[in-house]
Each structure stands twice: as C-alpha cells, then as structure tokens.
Backbone as CSV, one residue per row, in Angstrom:
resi,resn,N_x,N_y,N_z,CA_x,CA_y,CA_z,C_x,C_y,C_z
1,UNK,111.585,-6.482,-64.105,110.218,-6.785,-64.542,109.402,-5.498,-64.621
2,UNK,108.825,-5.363,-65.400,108.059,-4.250,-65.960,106.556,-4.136,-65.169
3,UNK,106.004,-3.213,-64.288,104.410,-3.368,-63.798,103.566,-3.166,-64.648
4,UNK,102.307,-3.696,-64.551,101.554,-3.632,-65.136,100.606,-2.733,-64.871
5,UNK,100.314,-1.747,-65.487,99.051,-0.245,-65.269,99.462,0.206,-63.919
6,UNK,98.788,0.696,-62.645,99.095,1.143,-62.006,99.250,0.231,-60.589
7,UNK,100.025,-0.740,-60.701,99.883,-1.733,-59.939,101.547,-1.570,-58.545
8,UNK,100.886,-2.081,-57.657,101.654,-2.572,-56.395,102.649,-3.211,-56.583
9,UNK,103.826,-3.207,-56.699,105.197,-4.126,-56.974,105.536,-4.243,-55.138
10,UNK,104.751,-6.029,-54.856,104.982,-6.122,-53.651,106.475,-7.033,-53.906
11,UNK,106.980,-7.067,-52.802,108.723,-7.857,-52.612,108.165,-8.527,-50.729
12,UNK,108.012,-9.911,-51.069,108.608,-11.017,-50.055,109.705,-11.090,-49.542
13,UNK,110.474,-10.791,-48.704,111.656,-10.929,-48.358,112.070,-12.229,-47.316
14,UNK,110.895,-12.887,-47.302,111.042,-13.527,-46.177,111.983,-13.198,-45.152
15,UNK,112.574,-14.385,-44.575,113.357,-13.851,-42.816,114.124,-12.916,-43.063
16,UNK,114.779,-12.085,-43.071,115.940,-11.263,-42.766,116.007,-10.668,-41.780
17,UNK,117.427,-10.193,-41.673,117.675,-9.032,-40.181,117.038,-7.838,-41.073
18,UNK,117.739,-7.292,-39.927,116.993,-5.786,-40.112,117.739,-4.981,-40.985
19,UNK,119.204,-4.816,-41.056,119.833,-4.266,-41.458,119.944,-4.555,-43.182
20,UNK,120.115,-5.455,-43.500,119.964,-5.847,-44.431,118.543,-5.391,-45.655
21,UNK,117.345,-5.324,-44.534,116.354,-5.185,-44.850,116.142,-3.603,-45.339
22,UNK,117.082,-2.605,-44.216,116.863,-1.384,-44.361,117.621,-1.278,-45.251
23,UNK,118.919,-1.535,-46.448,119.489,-1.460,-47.053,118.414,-1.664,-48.769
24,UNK,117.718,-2.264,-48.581,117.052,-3.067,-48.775,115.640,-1.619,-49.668
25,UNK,115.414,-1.145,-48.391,114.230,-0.090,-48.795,114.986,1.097,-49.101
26,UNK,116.251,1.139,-49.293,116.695,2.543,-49.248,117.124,2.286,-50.963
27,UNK,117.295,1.143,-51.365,117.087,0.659,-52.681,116.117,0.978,-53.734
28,UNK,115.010,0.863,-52.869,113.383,1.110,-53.326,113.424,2.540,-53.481
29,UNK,113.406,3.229,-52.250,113.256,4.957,-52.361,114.059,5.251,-53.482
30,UNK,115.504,4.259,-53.783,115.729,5.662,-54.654,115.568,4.566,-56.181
31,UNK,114.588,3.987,-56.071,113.778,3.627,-57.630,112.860,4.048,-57.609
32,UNK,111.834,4.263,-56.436,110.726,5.106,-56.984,111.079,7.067,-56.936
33,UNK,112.425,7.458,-56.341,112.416,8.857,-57.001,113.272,8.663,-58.179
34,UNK,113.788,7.851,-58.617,114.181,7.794,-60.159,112.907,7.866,-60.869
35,UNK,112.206,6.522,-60.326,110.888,7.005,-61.478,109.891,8.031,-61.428
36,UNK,109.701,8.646,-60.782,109.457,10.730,-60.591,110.037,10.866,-61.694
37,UNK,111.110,10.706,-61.506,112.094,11.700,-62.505,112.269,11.481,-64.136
38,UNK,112.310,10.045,-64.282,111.992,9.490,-65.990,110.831,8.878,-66.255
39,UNK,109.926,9.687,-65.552,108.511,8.632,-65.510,107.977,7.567,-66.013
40,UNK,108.879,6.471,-65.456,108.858,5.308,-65.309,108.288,4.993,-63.670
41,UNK,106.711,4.986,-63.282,106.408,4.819,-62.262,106.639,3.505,-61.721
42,UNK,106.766,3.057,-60.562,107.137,2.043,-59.746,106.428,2.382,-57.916
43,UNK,105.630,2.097,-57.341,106.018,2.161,-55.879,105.841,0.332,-55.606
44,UNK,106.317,0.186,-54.029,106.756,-1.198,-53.749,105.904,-1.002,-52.131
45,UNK,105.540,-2.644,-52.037,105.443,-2.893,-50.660,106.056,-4.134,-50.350
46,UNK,107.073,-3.808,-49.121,108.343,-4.918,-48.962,107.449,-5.517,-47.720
47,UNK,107.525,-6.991,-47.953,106.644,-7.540,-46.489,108.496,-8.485,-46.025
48,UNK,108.528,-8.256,-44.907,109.394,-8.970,-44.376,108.838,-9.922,-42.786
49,UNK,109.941,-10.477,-42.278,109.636,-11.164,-41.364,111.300,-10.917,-40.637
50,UNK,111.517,-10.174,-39.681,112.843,-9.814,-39.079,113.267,-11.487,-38.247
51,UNK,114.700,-11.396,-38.732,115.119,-12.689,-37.879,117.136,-12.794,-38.031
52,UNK,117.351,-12.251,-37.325,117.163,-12.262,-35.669,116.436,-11.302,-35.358
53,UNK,115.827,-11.132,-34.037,115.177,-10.354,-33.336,115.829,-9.454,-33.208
54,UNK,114.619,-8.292,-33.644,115.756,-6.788,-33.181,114.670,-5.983,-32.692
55,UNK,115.086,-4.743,-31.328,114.952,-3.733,-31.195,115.255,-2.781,-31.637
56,UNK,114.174,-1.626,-32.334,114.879,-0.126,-32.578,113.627,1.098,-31.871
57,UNK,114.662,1.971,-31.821,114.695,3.258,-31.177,113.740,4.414,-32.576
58,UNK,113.035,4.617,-32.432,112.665,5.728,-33.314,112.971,7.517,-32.912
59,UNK,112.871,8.510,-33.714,113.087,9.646,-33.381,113.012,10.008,-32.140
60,UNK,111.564,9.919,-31.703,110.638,10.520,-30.904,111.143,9.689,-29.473
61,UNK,111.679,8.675,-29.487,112.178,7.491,-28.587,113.112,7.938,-27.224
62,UNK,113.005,7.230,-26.319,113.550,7.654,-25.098,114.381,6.548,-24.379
63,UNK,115.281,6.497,-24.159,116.273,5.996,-23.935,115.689,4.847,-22.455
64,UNK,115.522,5.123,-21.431,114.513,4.767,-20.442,113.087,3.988,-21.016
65,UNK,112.825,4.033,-22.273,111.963,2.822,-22.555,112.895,1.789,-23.091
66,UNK,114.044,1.461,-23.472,114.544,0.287,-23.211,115.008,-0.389,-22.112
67,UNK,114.322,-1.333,-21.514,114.279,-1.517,-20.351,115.266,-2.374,-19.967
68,UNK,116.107,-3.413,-21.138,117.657,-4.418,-21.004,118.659,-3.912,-21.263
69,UNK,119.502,-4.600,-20.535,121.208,-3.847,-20.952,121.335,-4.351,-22.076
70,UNK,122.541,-3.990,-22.837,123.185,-4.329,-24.095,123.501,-6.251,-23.826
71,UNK,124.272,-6.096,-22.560,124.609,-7.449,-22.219,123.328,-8.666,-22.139
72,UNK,122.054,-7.969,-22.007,121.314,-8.815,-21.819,120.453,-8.923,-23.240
73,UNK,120.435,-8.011,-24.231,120.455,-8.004,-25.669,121.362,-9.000,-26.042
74,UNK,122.287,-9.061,-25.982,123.540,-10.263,-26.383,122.945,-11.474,-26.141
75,UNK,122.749,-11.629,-24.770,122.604,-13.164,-24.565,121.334,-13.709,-25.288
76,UNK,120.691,-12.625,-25.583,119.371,-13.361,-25.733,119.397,-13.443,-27.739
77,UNK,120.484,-12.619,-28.426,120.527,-12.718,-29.468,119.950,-11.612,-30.181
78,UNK,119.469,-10.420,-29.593,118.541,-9.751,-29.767,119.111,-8.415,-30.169
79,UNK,119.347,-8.251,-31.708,119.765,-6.779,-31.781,119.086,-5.280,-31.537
80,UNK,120.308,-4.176,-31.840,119.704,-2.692,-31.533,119.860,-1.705,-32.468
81,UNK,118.495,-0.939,-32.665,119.041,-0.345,-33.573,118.488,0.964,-33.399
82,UNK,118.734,1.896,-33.809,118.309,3.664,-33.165,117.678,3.690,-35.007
83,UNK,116.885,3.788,-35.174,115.712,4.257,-35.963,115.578,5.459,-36.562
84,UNK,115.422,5.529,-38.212,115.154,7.171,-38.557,113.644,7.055,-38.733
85,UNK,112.609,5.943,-38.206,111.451,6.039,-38.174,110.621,7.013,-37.456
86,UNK,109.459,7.458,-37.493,109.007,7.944,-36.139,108.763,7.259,-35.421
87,UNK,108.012,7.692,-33.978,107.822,7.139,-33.213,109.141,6.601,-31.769
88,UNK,108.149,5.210,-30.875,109.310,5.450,-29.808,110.029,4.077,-30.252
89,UNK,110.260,3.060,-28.784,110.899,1.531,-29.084,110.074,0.508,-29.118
90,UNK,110.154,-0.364,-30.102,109.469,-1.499,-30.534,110.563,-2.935,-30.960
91,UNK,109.634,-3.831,-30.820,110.574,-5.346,-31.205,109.685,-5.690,-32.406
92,UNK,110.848,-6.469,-32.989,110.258,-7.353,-34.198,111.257,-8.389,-34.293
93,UNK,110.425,-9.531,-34.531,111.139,-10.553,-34.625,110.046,-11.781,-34.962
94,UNK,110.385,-13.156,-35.270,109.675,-13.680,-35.670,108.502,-14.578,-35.454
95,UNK,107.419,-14.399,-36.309,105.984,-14.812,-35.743,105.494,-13.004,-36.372
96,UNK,106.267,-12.202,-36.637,105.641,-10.783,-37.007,105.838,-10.497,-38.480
97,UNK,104.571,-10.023,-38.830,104.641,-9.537,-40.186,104.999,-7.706,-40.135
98,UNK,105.959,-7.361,-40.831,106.086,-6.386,-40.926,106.422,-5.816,-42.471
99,UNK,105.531,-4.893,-42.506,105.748,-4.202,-44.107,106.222,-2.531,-44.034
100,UNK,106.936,-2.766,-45.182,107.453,-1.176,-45.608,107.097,-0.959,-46.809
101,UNK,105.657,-0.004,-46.824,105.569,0.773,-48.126,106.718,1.708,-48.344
102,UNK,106.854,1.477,-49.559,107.843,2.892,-50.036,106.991,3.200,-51.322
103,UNK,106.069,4.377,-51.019,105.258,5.183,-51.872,105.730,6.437,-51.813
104,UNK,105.212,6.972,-53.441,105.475,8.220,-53.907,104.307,8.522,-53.395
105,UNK,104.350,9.948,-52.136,103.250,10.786,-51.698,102.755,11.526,-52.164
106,UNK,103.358,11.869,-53.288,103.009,12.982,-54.564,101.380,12.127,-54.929
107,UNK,101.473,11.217,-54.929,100.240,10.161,-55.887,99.385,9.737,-54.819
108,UNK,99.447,10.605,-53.353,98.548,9.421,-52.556,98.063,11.108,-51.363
109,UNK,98.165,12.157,-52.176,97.675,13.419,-50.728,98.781,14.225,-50.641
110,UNK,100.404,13.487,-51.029,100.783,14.666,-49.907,100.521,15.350,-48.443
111,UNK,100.056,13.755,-47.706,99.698,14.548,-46.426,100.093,13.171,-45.325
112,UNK,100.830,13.502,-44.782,101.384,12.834,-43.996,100.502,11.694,-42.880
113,UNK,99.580,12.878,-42.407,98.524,12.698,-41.232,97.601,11.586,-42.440
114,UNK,96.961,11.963,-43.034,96.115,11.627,-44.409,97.077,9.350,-44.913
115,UNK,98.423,9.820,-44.484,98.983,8.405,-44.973,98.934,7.216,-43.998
116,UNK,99.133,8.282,-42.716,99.066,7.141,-41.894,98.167,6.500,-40.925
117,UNK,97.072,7.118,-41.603,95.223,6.880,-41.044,95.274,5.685,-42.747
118,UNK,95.884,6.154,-43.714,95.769,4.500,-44.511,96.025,3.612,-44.564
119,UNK,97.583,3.907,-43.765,98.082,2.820,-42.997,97.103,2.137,-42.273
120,UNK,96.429,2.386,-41.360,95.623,2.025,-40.233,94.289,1.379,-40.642
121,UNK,93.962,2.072,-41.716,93.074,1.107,-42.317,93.527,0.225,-43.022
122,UNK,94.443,0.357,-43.322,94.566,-1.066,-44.529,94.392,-2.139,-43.245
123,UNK,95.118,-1.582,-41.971,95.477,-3.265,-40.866,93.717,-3.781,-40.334
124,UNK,92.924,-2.392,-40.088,91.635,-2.907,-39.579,90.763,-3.520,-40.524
125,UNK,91.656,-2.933,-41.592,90.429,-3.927,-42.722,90.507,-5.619,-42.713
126,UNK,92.277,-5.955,-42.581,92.664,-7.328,-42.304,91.895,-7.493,-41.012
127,UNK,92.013,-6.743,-39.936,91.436,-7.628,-39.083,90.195,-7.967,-38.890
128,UNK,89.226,-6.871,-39.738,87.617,-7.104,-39.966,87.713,-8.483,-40.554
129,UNK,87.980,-8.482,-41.714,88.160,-9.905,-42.162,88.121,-11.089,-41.553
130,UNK,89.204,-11.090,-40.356,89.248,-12.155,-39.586,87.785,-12.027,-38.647
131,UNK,86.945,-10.946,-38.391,86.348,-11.198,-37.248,86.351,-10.120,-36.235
132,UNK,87.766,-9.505,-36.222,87.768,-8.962,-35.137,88.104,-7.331,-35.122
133,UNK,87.523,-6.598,-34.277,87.349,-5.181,-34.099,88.568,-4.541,-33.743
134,UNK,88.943,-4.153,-34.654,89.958,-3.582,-33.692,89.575,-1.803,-34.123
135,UNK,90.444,-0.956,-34.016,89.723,0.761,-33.480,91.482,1.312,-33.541
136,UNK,91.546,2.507,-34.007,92.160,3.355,-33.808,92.048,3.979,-32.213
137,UNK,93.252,5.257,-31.835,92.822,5.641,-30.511,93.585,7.241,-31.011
138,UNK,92.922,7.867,-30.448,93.176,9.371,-31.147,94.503,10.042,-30.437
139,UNK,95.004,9.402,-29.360,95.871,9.430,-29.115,97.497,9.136,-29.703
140,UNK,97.182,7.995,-30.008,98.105,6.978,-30.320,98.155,6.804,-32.141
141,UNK,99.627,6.497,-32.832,99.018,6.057,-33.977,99.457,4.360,-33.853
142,UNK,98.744,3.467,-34.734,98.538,2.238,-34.580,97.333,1.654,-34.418
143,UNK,97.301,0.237,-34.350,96.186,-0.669,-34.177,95.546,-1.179,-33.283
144,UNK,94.152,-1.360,-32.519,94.326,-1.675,-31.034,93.222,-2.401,-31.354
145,UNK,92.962,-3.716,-30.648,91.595,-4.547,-30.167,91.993,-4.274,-29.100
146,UNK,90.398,-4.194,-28.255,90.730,-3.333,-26.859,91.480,-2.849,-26.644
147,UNK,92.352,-2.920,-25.428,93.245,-2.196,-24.841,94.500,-2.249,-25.290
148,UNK,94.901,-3.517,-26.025,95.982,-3.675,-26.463,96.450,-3.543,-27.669
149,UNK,97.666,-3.012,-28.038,98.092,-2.667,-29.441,98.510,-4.285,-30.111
150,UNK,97.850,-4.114,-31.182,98.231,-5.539,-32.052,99.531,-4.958,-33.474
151,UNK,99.374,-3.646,-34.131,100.038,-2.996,-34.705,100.599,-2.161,-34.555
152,UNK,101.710,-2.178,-34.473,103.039,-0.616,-34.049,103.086,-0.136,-35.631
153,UNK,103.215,1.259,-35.691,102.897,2.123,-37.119,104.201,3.150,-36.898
154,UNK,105.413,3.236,-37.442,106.137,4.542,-37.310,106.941,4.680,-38.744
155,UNK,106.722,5.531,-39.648,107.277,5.689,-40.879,108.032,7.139,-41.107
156,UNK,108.738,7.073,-41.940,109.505,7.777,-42.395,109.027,8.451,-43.748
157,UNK,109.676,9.999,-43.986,109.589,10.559,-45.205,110.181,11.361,-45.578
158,UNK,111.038,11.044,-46.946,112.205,11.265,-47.758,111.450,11.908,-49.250
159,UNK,111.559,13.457,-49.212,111.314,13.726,-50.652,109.810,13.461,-50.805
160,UNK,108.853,13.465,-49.972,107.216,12.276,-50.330,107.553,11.547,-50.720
161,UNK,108.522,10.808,-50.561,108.764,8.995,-50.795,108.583,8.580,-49.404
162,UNK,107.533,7.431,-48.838,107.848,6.987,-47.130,108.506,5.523,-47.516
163,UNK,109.047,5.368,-46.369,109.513,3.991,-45.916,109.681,3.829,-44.465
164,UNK,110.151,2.730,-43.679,109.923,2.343,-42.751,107.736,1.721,-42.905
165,UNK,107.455,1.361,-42.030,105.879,1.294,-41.790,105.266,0.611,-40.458
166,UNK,104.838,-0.986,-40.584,104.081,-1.220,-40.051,104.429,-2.774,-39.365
167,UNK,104.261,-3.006,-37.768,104.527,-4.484,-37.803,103.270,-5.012,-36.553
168,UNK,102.840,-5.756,-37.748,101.500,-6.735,-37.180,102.164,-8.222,-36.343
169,UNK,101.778,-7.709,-35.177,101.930,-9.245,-34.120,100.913,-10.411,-34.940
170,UNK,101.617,-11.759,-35.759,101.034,-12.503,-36.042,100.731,-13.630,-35.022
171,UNK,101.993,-14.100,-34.778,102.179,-15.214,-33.738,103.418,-14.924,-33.018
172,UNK,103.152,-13.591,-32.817,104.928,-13.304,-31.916,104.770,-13.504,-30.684
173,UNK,106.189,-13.923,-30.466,106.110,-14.592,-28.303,106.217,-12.844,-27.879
174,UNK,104.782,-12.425,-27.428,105.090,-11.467,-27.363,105.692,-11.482,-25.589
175,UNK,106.788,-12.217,-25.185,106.906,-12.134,-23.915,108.731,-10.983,-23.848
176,UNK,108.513,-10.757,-25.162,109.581,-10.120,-26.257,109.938,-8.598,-25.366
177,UNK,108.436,-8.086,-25.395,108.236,-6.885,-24.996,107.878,-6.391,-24.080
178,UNK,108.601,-7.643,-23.033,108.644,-7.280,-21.377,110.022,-6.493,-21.630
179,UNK,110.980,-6.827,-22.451,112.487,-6.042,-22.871,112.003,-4.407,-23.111
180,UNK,111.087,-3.754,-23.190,111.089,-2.349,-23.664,109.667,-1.822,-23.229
181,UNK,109.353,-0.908,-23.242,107.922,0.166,-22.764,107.624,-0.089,-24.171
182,UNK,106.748,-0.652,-25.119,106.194,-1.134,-26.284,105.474,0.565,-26.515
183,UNK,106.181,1.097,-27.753,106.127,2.577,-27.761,106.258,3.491,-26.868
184,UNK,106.520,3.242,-25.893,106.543,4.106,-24.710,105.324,4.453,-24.048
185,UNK,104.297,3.361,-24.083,103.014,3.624,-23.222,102.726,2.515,-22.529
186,UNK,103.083,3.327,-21.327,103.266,2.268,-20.277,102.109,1.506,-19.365
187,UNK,100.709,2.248,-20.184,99.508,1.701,-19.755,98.350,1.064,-20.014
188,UNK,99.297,0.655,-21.514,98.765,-0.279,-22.484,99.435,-1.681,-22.846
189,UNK,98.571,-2.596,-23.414,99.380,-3.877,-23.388,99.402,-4.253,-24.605
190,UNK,100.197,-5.582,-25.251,100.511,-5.284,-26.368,99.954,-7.047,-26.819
191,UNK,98.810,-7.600,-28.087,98.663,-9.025,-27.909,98.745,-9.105,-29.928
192,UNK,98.536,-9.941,-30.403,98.778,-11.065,-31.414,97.719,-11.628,-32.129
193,UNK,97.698,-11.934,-33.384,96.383,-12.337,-33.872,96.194,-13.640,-33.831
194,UNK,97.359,-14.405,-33.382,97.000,-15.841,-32.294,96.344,-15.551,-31.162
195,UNK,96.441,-14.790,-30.462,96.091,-15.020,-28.881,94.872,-14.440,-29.320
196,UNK,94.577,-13.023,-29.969,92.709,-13.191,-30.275,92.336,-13.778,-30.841
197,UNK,92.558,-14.579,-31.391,92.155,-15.950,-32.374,91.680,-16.998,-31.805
198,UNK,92.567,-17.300,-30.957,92.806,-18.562,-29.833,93.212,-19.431,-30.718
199,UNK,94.152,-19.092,-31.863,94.592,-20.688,-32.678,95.886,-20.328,-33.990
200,UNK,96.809,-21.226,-34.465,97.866,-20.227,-35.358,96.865,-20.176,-36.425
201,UNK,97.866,-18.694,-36.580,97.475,-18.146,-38.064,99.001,-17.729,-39.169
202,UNK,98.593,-18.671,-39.781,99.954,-18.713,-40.869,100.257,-17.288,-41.405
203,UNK,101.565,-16.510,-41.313,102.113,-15.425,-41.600,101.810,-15.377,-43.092
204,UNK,102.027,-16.191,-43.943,101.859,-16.128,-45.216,100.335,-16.091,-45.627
205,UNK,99.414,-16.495,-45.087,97.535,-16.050,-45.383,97.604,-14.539,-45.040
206,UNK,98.550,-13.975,-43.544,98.069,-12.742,-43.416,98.367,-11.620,-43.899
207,UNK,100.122,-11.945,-44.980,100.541,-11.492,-45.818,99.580,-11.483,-46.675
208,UNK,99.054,-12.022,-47.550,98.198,-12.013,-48.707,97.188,-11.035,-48.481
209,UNK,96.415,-11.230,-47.399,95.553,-10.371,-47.045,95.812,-8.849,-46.849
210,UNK,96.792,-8.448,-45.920,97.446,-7.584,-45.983,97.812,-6.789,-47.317
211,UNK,98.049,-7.661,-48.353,97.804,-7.260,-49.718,96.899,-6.611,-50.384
212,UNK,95.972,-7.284,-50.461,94.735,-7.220,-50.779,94.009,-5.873,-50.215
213,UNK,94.555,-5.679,-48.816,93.697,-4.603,-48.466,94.571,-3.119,-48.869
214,UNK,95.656,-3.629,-48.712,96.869,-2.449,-49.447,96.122,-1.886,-50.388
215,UNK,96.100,-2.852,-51.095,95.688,-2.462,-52.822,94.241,-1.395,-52.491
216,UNK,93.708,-1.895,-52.305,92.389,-1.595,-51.697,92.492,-0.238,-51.490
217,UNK,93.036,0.444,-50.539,92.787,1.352,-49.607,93.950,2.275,-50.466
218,UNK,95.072,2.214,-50.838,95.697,3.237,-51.754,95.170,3.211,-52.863
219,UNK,94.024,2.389,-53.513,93.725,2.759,-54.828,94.729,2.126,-55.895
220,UNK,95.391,1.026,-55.464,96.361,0.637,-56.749,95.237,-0.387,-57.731
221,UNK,95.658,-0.444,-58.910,95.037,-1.833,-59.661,94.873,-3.123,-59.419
222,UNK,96.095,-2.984,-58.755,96.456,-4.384,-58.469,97.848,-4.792,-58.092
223,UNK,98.221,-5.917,-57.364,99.500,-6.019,-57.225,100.115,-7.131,-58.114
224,UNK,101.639,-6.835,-58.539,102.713,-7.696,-58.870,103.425,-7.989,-58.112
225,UNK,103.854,-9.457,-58.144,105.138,-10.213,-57.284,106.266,-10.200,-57.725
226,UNK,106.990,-9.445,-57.447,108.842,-8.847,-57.705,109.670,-9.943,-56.535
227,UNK,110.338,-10.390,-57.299,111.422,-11.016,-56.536,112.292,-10.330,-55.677
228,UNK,112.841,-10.818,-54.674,114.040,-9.502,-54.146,115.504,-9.048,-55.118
229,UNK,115.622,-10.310,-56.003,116.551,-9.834,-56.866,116.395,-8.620,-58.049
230,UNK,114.759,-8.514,-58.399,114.566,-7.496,-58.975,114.577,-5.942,-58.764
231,UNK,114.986,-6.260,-57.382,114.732,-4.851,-56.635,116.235,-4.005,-56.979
C-alpha cells in the first residue's frame, strides 16, 4: 500500500511474542533505509501487545536486576531475552501497550537526546488527555505520575533509523515486576493507567490516542493503517 503525503504507516500487531515481533521491526528498518535510498519514503509505528510475557535485558542492564531463576521464568511461562535496546530490565506482557517507532532520524534532528524527549512527550500528551500529570525526571528517561514509572522508554539506533521504543502499563498485573529491579531503580515504583484511573481502560482507545499524539509531536500528516502483511 502506497502512503499518502507525509504520513505515519502505523502496523497493529496485536498479541505476539516478542521474538517474532523483533523480526518483525528489523523488517521495517530495512524498508525505511531502502526508502533513503530510492526515495520512496516510508517510516512505521508498530503498536504491539507482547504475549507470552517476556523479560529483556537492555545494553546498559545488569544481571542482578533480574531477580528469578530461569526455572522460575519457566514455570510461570515467562520468557528472556538480552536486548540490543538501551537501557536496563523490563517486563512486557499483556494489559501493555508497547510501540516501536522505526523512524528515519535524518527527518526528525538527528539527535538522539532531541528523539527521546519526543518520545516522552508523545506519552504525557496521552496522559494529559486522560487527566493525569505525569512529568519527566532528569534523571531517568521515561514516564512518571509521581513517584512511579507508568512508561519504560529504551530504543535503539541503526544508521538514524530507531527501533525498539516504548511500553505503557495499560492494565498490566503489574505484580509482574516484583520478577526484576523495573530498570534498575530500586527506589522507585512502577503503576498503570488502570490503577490511576481507578477503572479499565481499553488498550485499543489508548492505542488510538497514542496515535494521534505520535502524529502530533513528530510532525507527520497523518497516519495510515498497514496491515502486518504489508510490512
């Protein structure tokens, strides 16, 4: 399918594992550096929903923030995965929205620091929406109402193409991430846009939204809905 002007080619993937998923964006990267190259522009935002539950390890990651054995990963169904993202260890699994831009950085700064403060806004803009405040921390990258992180942020970059990104606690049991030091900060807590809500909030409204503010905040036209087979 062909985009229209300078528009968002988002991809639904609904449930998948992870692996699959990363196969998945490494697809994308190398359609949007094809289209660099025959300028035929394309960038994509893949929204998924991980299922089965998985842990991964990012660069920056420390072995001692996974806090279960392998054996106790097993029983619970819960895969592992060592990460070319940044950042430390995080869970995803389902009740979580998680998206992977794969943008050409050439078209958005060229600046790494500069991408992932847009990241961060695109999530506070969703959560203004709903109501609620949430704040950066100059420390940390990610999303926080109060004290607790609602968004884990660790991406990758190939060529100024990124992938990997962002996963918003929608309605996740976050009792998930008693299994790991949730980035490796062990003095922060980690909550859900159910539990500040006090009520569910359908993954698919916060997808949309999430959209919307995408578009928004990188400056696209607008977005198109790409099937996963088009990818």
């Amino acid at each position: 399918m062909e985009l229209q002007g300078d528009n968002l080619a988002v991809v639904r993937l609904g449930r998948m594992a992870y692996g699959p998923a990363l196969d998945t964006q490494r697809r994308a990267v190398e359609r949007v550096r094809r289209g660099r190259e025959d300028g035929r522009h394309v960038e994509y935002l893949l929204l998924v929903e991980h299922d089965p539950p998985v842990i991964t390890l990012g660069r920056s990651g420390k072995d001692e923030h996974l806090l279960a054995t392998p054996e106790r990963l097993a029983a619970l169904g819960i895969e592992y995965y060592e990460s070319s993202r940044g950042g430390d260890v995080t869970y995803h699994g389902p009740g979580q929205l998680v998206a992977y831009p794969v943008l050409d950085l050439n078209r958005h700064g060229r600046d790494v620091h500069r991408y992932l403060r847009d990241v961060e806004q695109t999530v506070l803009g969703l959560l203004g929406g709903l109501g609620l405040d949430g704040r950066r921390d100059e420390r940390y990258t990610g999303v926080w109402v109060g004290n607790d992180k609602v968004c884990a942020i660790g991406v990758a970059i190939t060529r100024w193409v990124s992938y990997h990104g962002l996963a918003l606690n929608v309605s996740t049991d976050l009792d998930y991430f008693g299994l790991i030091v949730p980035c490796g900060i062990r003095e922060r807590g980690v909550t859900s846009l159910a539990r500040l809500l006090g009520r569910d909030v359908p993954l698919a409204e916060t997808a949309d939204a999430l959209v919307g503010e995408f578009v928004r905040v990188f400056g696209f036209d607008g977005a198109t809905e790409l099937a996963p087979d088009d990818l």
